[in-house]
N, C-alpha and C positions, 0 to 999 in steps of 0.2 A: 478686457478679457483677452483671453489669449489661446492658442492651438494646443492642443494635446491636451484638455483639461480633465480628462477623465482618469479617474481613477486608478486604473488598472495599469496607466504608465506610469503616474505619480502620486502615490498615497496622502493624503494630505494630512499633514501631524494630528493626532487624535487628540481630545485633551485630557489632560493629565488632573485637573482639581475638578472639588463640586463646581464652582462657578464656569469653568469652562466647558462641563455635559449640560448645564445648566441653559448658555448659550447655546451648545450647540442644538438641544430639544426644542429649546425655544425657536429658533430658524426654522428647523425642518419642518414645525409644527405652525408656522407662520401662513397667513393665507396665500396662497396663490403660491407658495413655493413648493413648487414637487423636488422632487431628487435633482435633477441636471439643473434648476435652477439653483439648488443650495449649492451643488460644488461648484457652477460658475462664482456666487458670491463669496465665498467664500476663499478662492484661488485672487479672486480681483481686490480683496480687502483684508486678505490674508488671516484673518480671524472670525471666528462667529460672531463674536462683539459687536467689531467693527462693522460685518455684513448689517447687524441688527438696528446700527445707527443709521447704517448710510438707507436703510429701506423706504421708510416714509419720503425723501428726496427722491430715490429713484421712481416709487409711486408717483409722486406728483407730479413729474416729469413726463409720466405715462398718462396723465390726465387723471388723476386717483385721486380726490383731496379725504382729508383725515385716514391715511392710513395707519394702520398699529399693528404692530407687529404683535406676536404670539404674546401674551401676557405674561410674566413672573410665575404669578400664583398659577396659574393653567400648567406650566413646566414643573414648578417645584411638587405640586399634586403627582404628578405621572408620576416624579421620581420618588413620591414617600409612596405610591403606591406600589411600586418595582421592591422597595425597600418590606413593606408588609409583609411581600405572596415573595420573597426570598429570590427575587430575579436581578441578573445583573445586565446591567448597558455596556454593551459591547460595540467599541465606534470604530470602522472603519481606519486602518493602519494600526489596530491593536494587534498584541501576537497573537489573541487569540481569536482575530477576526478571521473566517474562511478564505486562504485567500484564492478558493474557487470561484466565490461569486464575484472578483473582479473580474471575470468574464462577461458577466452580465452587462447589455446597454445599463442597465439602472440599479445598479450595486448599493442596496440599502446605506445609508450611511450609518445607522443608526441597527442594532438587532438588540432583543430581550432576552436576554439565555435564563432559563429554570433548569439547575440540575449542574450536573456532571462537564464542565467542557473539554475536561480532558477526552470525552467521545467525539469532537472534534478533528484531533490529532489523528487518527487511522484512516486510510481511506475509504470511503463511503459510496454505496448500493442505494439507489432507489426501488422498492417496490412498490407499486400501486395496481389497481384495479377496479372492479364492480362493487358498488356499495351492497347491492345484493347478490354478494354471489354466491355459489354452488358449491356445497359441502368441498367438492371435489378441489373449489377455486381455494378453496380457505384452508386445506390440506397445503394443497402443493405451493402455496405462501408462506404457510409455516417452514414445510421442509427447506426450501430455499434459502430461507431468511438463515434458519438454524445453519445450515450448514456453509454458508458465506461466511455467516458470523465467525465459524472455526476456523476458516481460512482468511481470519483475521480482518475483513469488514466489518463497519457500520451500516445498519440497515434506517435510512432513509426514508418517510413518509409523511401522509398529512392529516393523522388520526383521525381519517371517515371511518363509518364502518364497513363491513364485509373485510376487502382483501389488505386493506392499509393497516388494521384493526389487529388481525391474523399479523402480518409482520412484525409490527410491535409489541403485540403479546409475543411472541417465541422468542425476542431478543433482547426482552427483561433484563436477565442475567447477566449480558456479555453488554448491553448500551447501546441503545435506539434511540434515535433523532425523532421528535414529530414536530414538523413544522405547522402554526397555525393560522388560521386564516384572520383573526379573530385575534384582540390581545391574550399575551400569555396565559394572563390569567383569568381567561374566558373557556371553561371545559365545554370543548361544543365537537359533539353531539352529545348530550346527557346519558345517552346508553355507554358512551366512552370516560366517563368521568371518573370511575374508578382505574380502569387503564392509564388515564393522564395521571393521576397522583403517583401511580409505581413508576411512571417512567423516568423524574429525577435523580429516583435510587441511584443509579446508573448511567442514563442516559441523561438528554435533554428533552425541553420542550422552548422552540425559537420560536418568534414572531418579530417582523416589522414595524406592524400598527404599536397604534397606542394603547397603552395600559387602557383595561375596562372595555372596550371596542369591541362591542359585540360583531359577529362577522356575517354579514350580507352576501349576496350573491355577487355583486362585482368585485369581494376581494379574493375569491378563489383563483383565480386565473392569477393574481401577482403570486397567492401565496403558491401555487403550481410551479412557479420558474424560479422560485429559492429552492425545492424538492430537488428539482431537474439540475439547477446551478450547483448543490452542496455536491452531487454526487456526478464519478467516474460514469456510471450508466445507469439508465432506467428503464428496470426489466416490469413488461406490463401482463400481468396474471390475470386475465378476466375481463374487458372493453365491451361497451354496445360500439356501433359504428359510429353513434354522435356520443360522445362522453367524457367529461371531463378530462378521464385518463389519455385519452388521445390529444387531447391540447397540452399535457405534459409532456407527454412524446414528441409531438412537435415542437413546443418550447427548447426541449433536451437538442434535436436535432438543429436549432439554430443556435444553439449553445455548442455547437461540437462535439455535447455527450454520445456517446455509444447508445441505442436504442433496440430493445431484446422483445421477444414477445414468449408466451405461452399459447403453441395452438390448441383451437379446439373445437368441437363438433360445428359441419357447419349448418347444422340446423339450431342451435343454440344462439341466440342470440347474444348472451353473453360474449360471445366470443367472435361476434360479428368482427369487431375493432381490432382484437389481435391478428385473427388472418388478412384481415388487410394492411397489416404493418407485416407485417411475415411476406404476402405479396408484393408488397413496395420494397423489399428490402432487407428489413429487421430482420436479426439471427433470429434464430428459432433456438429457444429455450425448450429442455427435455428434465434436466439439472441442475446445478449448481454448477458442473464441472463446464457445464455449455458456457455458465457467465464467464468465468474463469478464464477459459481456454478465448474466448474475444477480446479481452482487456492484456492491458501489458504488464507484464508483472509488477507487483507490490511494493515500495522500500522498503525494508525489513527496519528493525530499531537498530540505531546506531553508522546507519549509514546517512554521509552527506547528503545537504538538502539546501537547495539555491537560497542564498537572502534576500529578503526582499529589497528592490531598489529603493535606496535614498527621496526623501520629498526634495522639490527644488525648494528653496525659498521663493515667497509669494512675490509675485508679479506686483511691475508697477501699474498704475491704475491712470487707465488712456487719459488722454487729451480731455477740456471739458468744450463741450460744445454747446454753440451758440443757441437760443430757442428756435430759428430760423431753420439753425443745420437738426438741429433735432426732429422739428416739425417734415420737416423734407425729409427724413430719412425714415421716419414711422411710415409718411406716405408711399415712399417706395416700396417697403417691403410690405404693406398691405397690397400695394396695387398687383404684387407678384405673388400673393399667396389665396388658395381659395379652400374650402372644405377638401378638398384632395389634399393627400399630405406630399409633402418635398423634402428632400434632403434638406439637412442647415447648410453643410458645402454648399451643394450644387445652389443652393441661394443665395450664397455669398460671392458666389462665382459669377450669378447674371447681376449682381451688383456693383460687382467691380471693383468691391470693397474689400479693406484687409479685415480678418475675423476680430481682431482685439478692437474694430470701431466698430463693428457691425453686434457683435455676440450683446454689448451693454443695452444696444436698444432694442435687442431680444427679452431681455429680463424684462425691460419694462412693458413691453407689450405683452407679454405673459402674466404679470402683476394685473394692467389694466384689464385681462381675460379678453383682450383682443386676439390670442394667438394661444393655441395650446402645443404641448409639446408630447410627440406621441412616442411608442419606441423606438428603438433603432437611430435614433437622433432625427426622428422626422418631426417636421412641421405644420401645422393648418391653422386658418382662419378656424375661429371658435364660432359654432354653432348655434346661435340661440334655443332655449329649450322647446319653443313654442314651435318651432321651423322642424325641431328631430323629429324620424318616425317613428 
C-alpha cells in the first residue's frame, strides 16, 4: 500500500463492463471490508478482481481460515435488482459521480442513482429539519426550496417527514435530490412513498447501501454526511437541540460546507437546535436571498470547469514478508492501539514504519476484526460486543 490513497487525490478507474461492477460490488460487499479498506485493495492489486483473489490469503494471514469473499450470486442479485426498480451504479471516477463527496473521509465508492442525473450537474442546497414540524417550519421550507430552486439550485434531502418532505415536494418540477438511508428501493417512511415515486420524474433518489436494505437507526447518520457532502450548504429549518439535523450540521461543518439556520421562538422547542447553531455561529436564514448572499456565486452553463485529475497507475504491491515479520508486526500495532481511537499516521509514525509495510497488515487486522476503522482515518482496537455498554 501506499500514501495518498484516497480518493479524492486519485480517482481510481471505475469499471467500464458488467463483470467489472460486478467485482467491484462484490469487494465492497465482502466481509469486513468497509470503504478505506476497499480503496486500499484495490490501489495495492489494482483491480477488484485481483483485490477478490488476493482476500482469502490476506484473511489467513490475519488468522482467518475459510475466508470467502462476497459471493457471485449475492452481487449479481443486487444488480438484477438495480436493473428491476430502474436504478443505475454509479462508481466512483465516473462523470457522473459527485465529485463533491470526494471530500468526504469515506466517499461511497459505489452510489444507486433512481431518476434524472442530470440533477447532479447544478449546484446543490441542503434543507433539513424537524420530522414534526410547525405548519409555519414546512411553509418556510417550501418558500426557500422554491425560490433556490429559481436561482438555479438543487434542493438536497433525506425524505423524512415534516421539513425534508416539504423541500422535496416544492422542487418536483425543477429536480430534488433525496438521499436514502435505506436501499434505493426501499420507500421509507411509507407516508413518503408517493413523494419518492414523483421524485425520479426529475430529480433523483441516491443511496449507498444495498439494494432491498431496509434502513435501521445506524445508517441515518452515514446517510446524513452524503446530504451534507452533495451540497454547497446546509440550511437547517426547524432542530430540537438533540436531532438528527444537528449531526448533519455538524457533519456539513467538518466537510467545510457552509452551515445556515432558520430562527425561532425560543420557547418552541422545535427551534431549540437552530438558535444554537445561530449562537455558535451559523448565518441566520430570513430568505432565500440570505442563502445566496453567503455562498459564492454559481457557474453559470457554459463556463469552464476544472478536470478531474488523472488516476495514477496501480501501485506495486510491497515486499512479502516472513510469518515471523508478520507475527511481530500484528504485535506491535496491537500493543499501540486500544479502544480510543488513533490516527493511522500518527501510528505509523510511533512504528517507525514506512506506510506501504505498515497499511497491508492493517487490512488484515481489519479482516481478522481485530481493529476497526473509524472516520477521519482513525483507528481502534475492536470491542467485543459483550464488554460494550
Amino acid at each position: 500500500m501506499v500514501e495518498d490513497t484516497h480518493p479524492s487525490t486519485h480517482p481510481p478507474l471505475p469499471p467500464t463492463t458488467e463483470d467489472g461492477r460486478l467485482s467491484w460490488l462484490r469487494l465492497l460487499r465482502s466481509r469486513r471490508v468497509g470503504i478505506a479498506t476497499f480503496y486500499r485493495l484495490l490501489t495495492e492489486h489494482g483491480s477488484a478482481t485481483a483485490a477478490l483473489a488476493a482476500l482469502p490469503e490476506i484473511a489467513a494471514a490475519a488468522g482467518v481460515e475459510d475466508y470467502r469473499p462476497c459471493p457471485e450470486r449475492v452481487a449479481a442479485a443486487e444488480l438484477h435488482a438495480a436493473r428491476d426498480c430502474g436504478a443505475r451504479m454509479i462508481a466512483v471516477g465516473q462523470v457522473d459521480y459527485p465529485p463533491e463527496l470526494l471530500d468526504l473521509d469515506d466517499p461511497p465508492p459505489i452510489i444507486w442513482a433512481r431518476g434524472e442525473t442530470a440533477a447532479l450537474a447544478p449546484p446543490r442546497i441542503a434543507i433539513v429539519g424537524a420530522r414534526n414540524a410547525s405548519s409555519l417550519g414546512t411553509r418556510m421550507a417550501r418558500a426557500l426550496a422554491e425560490d433556490l430552486a429559481k436561482e438555479g439550485y438543487v434542493i438536497v434531502s433525506g425524505l423524512a417527514r415534516g421539513i425534508d418532505a416539504a423541500a422535496h415536494a416544492a422542487t418536483l418540477d425543477t429536480g430534488t435530490i433525496a438521499v436514502m438511508a435505506g436501499g434505493v428501493d426501499m420507500l421509507y417512511p411509507a407516508e413518503n412513498a408517493a413523494l419518492a415515486e414523483d421524485i425520479p420524474r426529475r430529480g433523483l433518489r441516491l443511496s449507498e447501501q444495498p439494494m432491498g436494505l431496509q434502513p435501521q437507526a445506524r445508517h441515518f447518520p452515514r446517510r446524513n454526511r452524503l446530504v451534507s457532502g452533495l451540497a454547497r450548504a446546509v440550511v437547517v429549518v426547524e432542530a430540537a437541540g438533540r436531532s438528527g439535523s444537528l449531526i448533519t450540521a455538524r457533519t456539513a461543518l467538518d466537510q467545510g460546507r457552509e452551515v445556515l439556520a432558520v430562527p425561532g421562538h425560543p420557547m418552541d422547542g422545535r427551534s431549540a437546535g437552530c438558535n444554537m447553531l445561530i449562537r455558535d455561529g451559523a448565518h441566520l436564514v430570513r430568505s432565500a436571498a440570505d442563502v445566496i448572499e453567503a455562498l459564492p456565486p454559481i457557474d453559470r452553463p457554459g463556463e469552464q470547469s476544472e478536470l478531474p485529475l488523472a488516476p495514477p497507475p496501480p501501485a506495486a504491491p510491497p515486499a512479502r514478508r516472513s510469518l515471523r515479520e508478520t507475527a511481530e508486526l500484528h504485535s506491535a500495532i496491537l500493543s499501540r492501539l486500544s479502544p480510543s481511537p488513533v490516527a493511522e499516521d500518527q501510528l505509523i509514525r510511533d512504528l517507525g514504519g514506512a506506510p506501504r509495510e505498515v497499511a497491508p497488515v492493517l487490512v488484515e487486522l481489519e479482516l481478522s476484526g481485530q481493529v476497526e476503522r473509524q472516520a477521519g482515518g482513525l483507528l481502534a482496537l475492536t470491542v467485543p460486543a459483550n464488554r460494550r455498554a
